[in-house]
C-alpha positions as CSV (number, residue, x, y, z in Angstrom):
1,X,62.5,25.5,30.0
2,X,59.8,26.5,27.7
3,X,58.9,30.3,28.1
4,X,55.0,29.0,29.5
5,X,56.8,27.5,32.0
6,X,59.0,30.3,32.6
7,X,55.6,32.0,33.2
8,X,54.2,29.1,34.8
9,X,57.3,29.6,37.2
10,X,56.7,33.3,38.1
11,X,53.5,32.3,38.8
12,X,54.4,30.0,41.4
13,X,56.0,32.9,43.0
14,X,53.1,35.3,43.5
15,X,52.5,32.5,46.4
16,X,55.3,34.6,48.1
17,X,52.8,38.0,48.3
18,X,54.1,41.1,48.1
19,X,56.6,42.2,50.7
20,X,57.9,45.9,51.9
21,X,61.9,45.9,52.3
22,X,65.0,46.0,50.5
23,X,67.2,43.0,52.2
24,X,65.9,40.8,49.6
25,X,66.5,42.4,46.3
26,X,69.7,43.6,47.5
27,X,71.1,40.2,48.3
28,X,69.7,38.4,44.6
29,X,70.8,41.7,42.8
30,X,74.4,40.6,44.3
31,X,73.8,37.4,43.5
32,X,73.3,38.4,40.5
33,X,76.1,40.5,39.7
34,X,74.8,43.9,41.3
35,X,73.6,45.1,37.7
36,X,72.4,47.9,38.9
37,X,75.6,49.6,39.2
38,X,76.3,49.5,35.4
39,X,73.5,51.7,34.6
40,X,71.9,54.7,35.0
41,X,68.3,55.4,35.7
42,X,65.6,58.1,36.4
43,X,63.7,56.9,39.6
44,X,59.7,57.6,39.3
45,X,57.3,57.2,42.5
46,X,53.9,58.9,42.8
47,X,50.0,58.2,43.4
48,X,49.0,58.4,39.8
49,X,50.6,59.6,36.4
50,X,53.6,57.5,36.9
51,X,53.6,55.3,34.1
52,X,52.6,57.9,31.9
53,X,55.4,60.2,33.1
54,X,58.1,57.6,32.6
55,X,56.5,57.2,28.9
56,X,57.1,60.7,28.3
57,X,60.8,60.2,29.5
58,X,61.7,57.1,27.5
59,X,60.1,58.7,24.2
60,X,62.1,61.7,24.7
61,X,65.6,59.8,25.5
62,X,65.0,57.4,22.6
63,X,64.2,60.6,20.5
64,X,67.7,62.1,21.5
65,X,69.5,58.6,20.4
66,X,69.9,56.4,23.9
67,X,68.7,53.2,24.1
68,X,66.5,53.5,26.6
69,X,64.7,50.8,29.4
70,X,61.8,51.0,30.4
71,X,60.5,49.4,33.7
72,X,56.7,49.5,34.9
73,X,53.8,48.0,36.4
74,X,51.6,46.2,35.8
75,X,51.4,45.3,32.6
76,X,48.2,45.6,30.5
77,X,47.7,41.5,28.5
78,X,51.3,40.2,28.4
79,X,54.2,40.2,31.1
80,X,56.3,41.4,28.8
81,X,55.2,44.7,28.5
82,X,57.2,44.9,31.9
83,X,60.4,45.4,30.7
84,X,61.2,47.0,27.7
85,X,64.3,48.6,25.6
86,X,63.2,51.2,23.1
87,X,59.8,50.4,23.6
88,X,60.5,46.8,22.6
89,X,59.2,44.3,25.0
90,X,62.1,41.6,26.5
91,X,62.3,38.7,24.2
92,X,60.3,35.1,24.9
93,X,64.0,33.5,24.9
94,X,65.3,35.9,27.4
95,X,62.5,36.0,30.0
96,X,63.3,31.9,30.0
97,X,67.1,32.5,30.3
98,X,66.5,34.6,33.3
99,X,63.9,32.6,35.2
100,X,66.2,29.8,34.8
101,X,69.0,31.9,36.2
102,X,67.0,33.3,39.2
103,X,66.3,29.6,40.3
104,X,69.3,29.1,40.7
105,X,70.4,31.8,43.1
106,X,67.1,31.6,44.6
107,X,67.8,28.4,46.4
108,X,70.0,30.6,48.6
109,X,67.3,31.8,50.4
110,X,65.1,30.4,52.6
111,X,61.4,29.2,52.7
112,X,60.6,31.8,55.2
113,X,62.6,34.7,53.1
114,X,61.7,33.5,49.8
115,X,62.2,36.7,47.5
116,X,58.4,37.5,46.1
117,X,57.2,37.8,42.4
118,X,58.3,41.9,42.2
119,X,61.7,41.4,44.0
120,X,62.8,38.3,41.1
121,X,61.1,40.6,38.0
122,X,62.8,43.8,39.5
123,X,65.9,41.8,39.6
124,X,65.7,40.3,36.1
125,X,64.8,43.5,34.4
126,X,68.1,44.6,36.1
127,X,70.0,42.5,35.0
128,X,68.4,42.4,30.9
129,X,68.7,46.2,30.9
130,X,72.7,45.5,32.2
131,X,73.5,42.9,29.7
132,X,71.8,45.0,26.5
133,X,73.9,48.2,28.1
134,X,71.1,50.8,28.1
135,X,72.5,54.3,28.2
136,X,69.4,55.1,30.8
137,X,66.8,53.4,32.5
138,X,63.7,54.8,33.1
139,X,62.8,52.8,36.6
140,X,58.9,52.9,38.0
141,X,58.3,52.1,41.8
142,X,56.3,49.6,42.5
143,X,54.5,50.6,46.0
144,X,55.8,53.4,48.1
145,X,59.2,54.0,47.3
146,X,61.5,53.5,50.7
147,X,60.8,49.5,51.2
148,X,60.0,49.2,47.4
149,X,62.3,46.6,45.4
150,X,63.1,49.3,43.4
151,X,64.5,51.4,45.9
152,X,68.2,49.6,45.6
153,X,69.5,51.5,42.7
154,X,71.0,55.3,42.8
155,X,69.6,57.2,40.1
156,X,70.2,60.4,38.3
157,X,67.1,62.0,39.4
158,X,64.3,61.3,41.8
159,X,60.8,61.9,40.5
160,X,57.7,62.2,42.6
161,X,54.6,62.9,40.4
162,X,52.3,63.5,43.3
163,X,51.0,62.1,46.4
164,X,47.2,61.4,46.7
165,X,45.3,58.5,48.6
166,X,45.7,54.9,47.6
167,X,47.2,52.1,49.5
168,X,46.5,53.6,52.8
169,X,46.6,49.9,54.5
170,X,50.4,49.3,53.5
171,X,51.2,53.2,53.0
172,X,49.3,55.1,56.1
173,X,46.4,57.0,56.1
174,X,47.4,60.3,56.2
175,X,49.0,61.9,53.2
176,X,52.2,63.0,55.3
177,X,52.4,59.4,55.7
178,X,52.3,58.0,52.8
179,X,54.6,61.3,51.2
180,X,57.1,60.0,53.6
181,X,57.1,56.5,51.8
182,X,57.5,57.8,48.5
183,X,60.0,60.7,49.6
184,X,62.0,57.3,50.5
185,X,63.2,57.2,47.0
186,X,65.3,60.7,47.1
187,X,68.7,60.0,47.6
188,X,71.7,61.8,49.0
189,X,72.6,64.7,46.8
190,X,70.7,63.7,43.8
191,X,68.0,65.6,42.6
192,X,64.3,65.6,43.6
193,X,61.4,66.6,41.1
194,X,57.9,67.1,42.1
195,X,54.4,68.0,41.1
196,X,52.7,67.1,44.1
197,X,50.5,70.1,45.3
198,X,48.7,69.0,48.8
199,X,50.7,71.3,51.2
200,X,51.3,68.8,54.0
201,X,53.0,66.1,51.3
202,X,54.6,69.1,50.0
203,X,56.3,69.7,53.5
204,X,57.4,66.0,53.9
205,X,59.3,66.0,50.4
206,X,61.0,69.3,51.4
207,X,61.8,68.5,54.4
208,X,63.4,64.7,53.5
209,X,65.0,66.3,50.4
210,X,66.9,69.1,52.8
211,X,68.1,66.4,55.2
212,X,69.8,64.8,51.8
213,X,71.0,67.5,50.8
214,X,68.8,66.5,47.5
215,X,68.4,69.9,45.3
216,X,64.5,70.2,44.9
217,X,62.5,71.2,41.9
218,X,58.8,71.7,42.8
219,X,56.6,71.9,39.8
220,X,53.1,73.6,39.7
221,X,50.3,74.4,36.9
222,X,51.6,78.1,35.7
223,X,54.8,76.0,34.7
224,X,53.4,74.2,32.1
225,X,53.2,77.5,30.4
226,X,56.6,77.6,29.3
227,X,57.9,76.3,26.0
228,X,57.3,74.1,24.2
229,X,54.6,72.9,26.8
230,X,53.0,76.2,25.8
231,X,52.4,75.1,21.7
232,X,52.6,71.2,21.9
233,X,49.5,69.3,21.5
234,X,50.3,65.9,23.5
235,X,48.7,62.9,22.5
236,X,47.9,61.7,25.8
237,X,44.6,63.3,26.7
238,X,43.6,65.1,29.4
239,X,44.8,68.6,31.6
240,X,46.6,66.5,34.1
241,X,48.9,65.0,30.8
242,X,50.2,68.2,30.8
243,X,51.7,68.6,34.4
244,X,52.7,64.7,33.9
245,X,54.5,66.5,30.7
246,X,55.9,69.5,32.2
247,X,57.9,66.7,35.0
248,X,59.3,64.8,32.3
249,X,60.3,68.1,30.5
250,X,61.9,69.7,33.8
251,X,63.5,65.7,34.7
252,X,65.5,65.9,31.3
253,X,66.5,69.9,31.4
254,X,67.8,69.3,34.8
255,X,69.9,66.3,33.5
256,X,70.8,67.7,30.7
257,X,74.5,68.3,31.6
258,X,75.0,64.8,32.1
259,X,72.4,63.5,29.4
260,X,72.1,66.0,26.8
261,X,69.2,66.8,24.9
262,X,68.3,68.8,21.7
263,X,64.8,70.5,22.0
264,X,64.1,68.8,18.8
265,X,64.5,65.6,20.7
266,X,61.8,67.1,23.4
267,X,59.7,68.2,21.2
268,X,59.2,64.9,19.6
269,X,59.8,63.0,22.4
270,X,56.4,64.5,23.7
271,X,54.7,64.8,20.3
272,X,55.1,61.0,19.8
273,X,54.6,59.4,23.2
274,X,52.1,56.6,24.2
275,X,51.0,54.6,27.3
276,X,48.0,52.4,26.9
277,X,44.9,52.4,28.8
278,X,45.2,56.0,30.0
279,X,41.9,57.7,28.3
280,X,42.3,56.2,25.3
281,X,39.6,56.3,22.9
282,X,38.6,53.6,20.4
283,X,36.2,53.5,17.9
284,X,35.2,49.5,18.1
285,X,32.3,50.3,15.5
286,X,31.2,53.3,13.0
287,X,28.9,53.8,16.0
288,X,31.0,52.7,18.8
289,X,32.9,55.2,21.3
290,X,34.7,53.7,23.9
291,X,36.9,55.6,26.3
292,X,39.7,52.9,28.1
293,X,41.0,54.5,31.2
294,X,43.2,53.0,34.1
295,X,41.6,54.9,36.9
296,X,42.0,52.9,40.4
297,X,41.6,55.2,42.9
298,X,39.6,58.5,43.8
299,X,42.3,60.7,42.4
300,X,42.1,58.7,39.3
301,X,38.4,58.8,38.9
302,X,38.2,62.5,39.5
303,X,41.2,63.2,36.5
304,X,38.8,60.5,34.1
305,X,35.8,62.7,35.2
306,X,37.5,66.4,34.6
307,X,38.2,64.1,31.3
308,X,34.7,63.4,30.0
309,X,33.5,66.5,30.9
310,X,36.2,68.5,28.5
311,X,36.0,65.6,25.7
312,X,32.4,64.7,25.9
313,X,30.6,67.5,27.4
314,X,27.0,66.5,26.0
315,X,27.3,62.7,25.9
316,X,26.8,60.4,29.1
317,X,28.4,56.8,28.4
318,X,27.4,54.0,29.5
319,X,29.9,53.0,32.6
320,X,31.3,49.4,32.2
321,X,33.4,49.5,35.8
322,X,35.0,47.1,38.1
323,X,37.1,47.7,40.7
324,X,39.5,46.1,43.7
325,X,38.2,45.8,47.1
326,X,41.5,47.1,48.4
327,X,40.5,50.6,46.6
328,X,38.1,53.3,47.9
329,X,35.5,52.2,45.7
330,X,32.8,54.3,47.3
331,X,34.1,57.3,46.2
332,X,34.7,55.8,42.5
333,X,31.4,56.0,42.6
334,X,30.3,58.9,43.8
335,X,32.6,60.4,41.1
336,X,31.8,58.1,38.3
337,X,28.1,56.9,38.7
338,X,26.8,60.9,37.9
339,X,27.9,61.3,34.7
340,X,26.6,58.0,33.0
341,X,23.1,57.2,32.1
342,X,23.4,53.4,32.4
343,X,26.2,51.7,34.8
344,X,27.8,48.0,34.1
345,X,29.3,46.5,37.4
346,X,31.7,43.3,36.5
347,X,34.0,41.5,38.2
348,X,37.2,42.3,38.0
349,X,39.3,38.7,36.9
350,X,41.2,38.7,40.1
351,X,41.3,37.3,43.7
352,X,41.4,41.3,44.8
353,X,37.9,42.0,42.9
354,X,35.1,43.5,44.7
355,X,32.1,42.2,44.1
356,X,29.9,44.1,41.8
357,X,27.1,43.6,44.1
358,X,28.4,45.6,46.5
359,X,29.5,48.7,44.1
360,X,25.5,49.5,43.4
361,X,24.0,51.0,46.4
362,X,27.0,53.4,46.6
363,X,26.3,54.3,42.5
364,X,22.7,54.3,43.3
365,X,23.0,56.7,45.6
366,X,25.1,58.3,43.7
367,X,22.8,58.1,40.3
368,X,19.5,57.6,41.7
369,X,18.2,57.9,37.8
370,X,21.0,55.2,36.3
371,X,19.8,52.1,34.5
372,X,22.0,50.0,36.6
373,X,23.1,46.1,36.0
374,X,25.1,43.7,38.3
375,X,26.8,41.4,35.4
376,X,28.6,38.4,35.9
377,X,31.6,38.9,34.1
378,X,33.2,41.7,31.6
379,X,32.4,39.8,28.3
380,X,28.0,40.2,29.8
381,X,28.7,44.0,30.1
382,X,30.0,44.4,26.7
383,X,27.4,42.0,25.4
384,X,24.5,44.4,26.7
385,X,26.6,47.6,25.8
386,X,27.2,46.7,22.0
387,X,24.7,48.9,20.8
388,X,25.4,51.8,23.5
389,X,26.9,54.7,21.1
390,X,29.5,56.0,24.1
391,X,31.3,53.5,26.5
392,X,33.2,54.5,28.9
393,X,35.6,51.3,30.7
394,X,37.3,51.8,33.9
395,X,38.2,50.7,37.6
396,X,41.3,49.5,37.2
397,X,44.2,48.7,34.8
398,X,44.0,44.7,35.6
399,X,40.1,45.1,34.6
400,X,41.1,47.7,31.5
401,X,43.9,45.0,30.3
402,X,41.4,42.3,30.0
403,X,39.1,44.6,28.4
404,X,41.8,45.7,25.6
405,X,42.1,41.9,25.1
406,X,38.5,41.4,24.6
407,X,38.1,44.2,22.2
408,X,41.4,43.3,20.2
409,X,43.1,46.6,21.4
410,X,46.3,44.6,22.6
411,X,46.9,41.1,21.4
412,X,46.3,37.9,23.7
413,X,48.6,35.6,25.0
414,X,48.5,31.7,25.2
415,X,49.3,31.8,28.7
416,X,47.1,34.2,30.2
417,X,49.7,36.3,31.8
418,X,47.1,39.5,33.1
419,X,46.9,37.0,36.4
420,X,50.3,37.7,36.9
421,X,49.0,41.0,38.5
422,X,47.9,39.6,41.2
423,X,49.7,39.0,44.8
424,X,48.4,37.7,47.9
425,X,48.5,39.9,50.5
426,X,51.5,42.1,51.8
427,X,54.2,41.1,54.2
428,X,57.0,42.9,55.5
């Protein structure tokens, strides 16, 4: 097997959906040898400021001398970006080796219980972080937390960054609801961090933590006063960077008897850290701004707007956006479509997109005053904003990945692996 056909493979199993429910990654994790009892991991859930967060862990660890993996999603261009170890993504040769090995113990299931794309990737980042013995694993949930494939390991620490609205249809539509997913990943005993602020989430963490007996840290704004929070310029942008900070910070001090750490090792940890795509700004020309940011959902939108307004506070950008129909896009663009003078509405390359068409009554109304354009794909929009002096790209991180690929901010691959984001539909 060839590693485009290891791709070609795991793309073949997006067929599958997405599914909610542990039976299947518990039974190829045994298949495959239970990995996931030879390590040690860091469990992160949350609405937004995961992936960031678990950046901010894995620089630190690897600052203090582990060898740290790293497991998120979705990836930005290439697959690969997945499932790291010390920041370096999993080999070609070994992705191939363990596709080939997940065929086989995937015949050992049925057509009706076929394990999906996340359940096999979960799996085989499992079992490459086993085999390359990682002192620590810094472990991302995909959806939720309680019926996520992730949810099979028992890890050193719980994180939940915060709980705000996204996924209501598989998550609920309250925010006790969809706390009580992601309180799913706090484990007997083990201790629970959190940021999240809206009281009634608040309540359901507390109250799940107590019935585990889980010893509960709940982090808030004034914390992120404390050293070295208090001097440390991060360089991840934005206010919210600096509670995502202060979790990471308070995740290793509380593991610190079992996984010590110098406060050098903090310090530069934090100093150093980066995570694509999360308002990152390029110059793509001497007179070319462009702001990248992975914003997918209200919560999002409102951090990328508190954002522009302390960064950019005289300049309105031209808005290249697309966005998934599965997301509140209305209120993206009630949030978004004030603060530029000209809006871009593209496609996004997936099944998911919503059609641009659609976004511009709600950013009319929201920008009466806008030049506004309906383009027919991401490369028309940065066509007709090459000469705009500020560009600000957002929507989502499968839109912001191909648009790192167009502007030569990540490298390409031959196999067109961004698709790989995609799922159709959810099942349980």
């Amino acid at each position: 097997m060839t590693y485009s056909e290891a791709i070609q493979f795991l793309y073949q199993m997006g067929w599958f959906g997405a599914k909610l429910g542990l039976e299947n990654p518990r039974k190829l994790a045994a298949l495959a040898g239970d990995p996931q009892d030879r390590l040690r991991f860091i469990h992160v859930a949350g609405t937004n400021g995961k992936g960031s967060t678990c950046a901010m862990l894995e620089n630190v660890y690897r600052a203090a001398g582990f060898r740290v993996g790293l497991y998120t999603s979705p990836h930005l261009v290439s697959f690969r970006e997945r499932i790291q170890i010390n920041r370096q993504l999993i080999p070609e040769g070994k992705v191939t080796r363990l596709v080939e090995e997940m065929q086989l113990w995937l015949k050992e299931f049925s057509q009706e219980a076929h394990p999906t794309f996340f359940e096999i990737v979960t799996v085989m980042a499992l079992r490459h972080f086993a085999e390359q013995r990682c002192d620590l694993v810094i472990w991302e949930t995909g959806l939720g937390g309680r019926l996520d494939a992730t949810n099979i390991v028992t890890p050193l620490a719980s994180v939940i960054t915060n709980v705000q609205f996204d996924h209501e249809k598989w998550l609920g539509h309250t925010l006790q609801q969809i706390a009580f997913e992601k309180a799913g990943i706090i484990k007997p005993g083990v201790p629970v961090l959190t940021a999240t602020d809206a009281p009634e989430a608040l309540a359901v963490i507390c109250e799940t933590a107590a019935k585990q007996q889980a010893p509960l840290t709940v982090l808030a704004w004034p914390d992120a006063a404390q050293p070295p929070l208090d001097r440390l310029e991060l360089p991840l942008l934005g206010d919210h960077q600096r509670l995502n900070a202060l979790v990471a910070l308070s995740t290793v001090r509380t593991l610190a008897p079992t996984l010590p750490v110098r406060e050098e090792a903090i310090v530069q940890g934090l100093a150093g850290v980066r995570w694509p795509g999360r308002f990152q700004i390029a110059k793509t020309s001497p007179t070319q701004t462009v702001v990248l940011d992975g914003a997918h959902n209200p919560a999002g939108a409102e951090t990328l707007r508190a954002g522009l307004q302390k960064y950019f506070p005289h300049r309105r950008p031209a808005v290249i956006l697309g966005v998934m129909k599965d997301k509140d896009w209305t209120s993206m663009c009630r949030l978004l479509a004030p603060l530029a003078d000209r809006l871009l509405l593209c496609p996004v390359a997936s099944e998911r997109t919503a059609p641009p068409q659609d976004l511009l009554p709600a950013c009319r109304a929201a920008n009466p005053t806008a030049n506004l354009a309906v383009c027919a794909s991401l490369t028309e929009a940065l066509q007709l904003a090459a000469e705009a002096p500020f560009v600000v790209i957002t929507g989502s991180l499968h839109f912001l990945g191909e648009a790192m690929e167009r502007l030569r901010l990540l490298p390409g691959t031959a196999d067109g692996e961004r698709g790989l984001n995609d799922w159709s539909g959810l099942r349980r």
